[in-house]
Structures are given as structure tokens and as C-alpha cells.
C-alpha positions as CSV (number, residue, x, y, z in Angstrom):
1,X,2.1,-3.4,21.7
2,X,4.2,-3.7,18.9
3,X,2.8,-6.2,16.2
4,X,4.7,-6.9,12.6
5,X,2.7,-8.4,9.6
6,X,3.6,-9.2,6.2
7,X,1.9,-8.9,3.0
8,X,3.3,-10.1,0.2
9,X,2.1,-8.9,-3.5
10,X,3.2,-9.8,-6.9
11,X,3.4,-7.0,-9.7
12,X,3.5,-7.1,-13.0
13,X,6.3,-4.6,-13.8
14,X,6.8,-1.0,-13.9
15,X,3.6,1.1,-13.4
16,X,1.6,-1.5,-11.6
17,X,-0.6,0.1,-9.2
18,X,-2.3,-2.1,-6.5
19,X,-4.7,-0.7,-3.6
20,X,-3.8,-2.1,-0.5
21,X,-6.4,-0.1,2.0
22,X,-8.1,-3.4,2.6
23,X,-5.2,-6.2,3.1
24,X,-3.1,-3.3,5.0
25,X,-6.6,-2.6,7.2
26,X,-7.2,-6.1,8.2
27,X,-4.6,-6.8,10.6
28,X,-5.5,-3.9,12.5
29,X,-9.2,-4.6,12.4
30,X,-7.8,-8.0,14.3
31,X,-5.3,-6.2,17.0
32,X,-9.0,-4.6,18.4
33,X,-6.9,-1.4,18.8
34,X,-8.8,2.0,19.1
35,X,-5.6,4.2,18.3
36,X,-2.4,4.0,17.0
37,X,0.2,4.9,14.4
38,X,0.7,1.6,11.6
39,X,4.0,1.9,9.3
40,X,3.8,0.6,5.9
41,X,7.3,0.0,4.2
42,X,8.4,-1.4,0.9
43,X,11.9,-3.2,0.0
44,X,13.2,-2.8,-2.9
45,X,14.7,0.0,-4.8
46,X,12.3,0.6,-7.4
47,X,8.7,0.1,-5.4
48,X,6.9,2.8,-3.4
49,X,3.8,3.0,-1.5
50,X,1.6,6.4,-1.3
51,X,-1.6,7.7,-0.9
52,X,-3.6,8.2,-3.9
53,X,-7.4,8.2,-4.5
54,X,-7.4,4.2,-6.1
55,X,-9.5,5.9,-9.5
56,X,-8.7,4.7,-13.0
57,X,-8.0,8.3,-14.3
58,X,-5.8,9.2,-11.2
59,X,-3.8,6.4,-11.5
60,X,-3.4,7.2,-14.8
61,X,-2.1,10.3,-14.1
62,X,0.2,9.3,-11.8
63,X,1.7,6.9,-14.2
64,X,2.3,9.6,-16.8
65,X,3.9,11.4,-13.7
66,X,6.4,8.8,-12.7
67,X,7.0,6.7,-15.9
């Protein structure tokens, strides 16, 4: 079963850090699959998605890291 979902997301400019684990869950929470492997992608050339504990401070961090 191969199933393709869109979420769109507005930012606010360079740095903007948005958790997605809900909104990116849902759509599997709907397929009622028990096991899988779910792709995330991004378009654009400056936007990115990773794995990051969603925490004020580590976000933070992260900024300082990338900006």
C-alpha cells in the first residue's frame, strides 16, 4: 500500500522551527497500519526536516548551529 499526503506549513523566515510529530502522525493513525516505513520530504532549497527533541533550549541551539 503506497499512500501520499500533503501537509502544507507556512514559516516565518529563516530559523523557524515547527514540530510536525503530530500532523506527520495522523495520516498514519488513519491508514490502521501496524508497520511500515513513512518518508517525510521537503521542497525547496533552503528548508529541512530532522529529528530534534521539540524543547525551547534545543531549538535554540540548533539555531545558533545552523544560522
Amino acid at each position: 500500500m503506497i499512500r501520499t499526503v500533503r501537509l502544507d506549513l507556512s514559516t516565518s523566515g529563516q530559523g523557524d522551527a515547527h514540530d510536525i510529530t503530530a500532523r506527520a502522525a495522523e495520516p498514519l493513525k488513519e491508514s490502521g497500519l501496524k508497520s511500515g516505513v513513512m518518508t517525510v520530504f521537503v521542497t525547496g532549497s533552503t528548508a529541512a526536516v530532522t529529528t530534534i527533541e521539540f524543547e525551547p533550549g534545543a531549538v535554540s541551539d540548533f539555531n545558533r548551529l545552523i544560522l
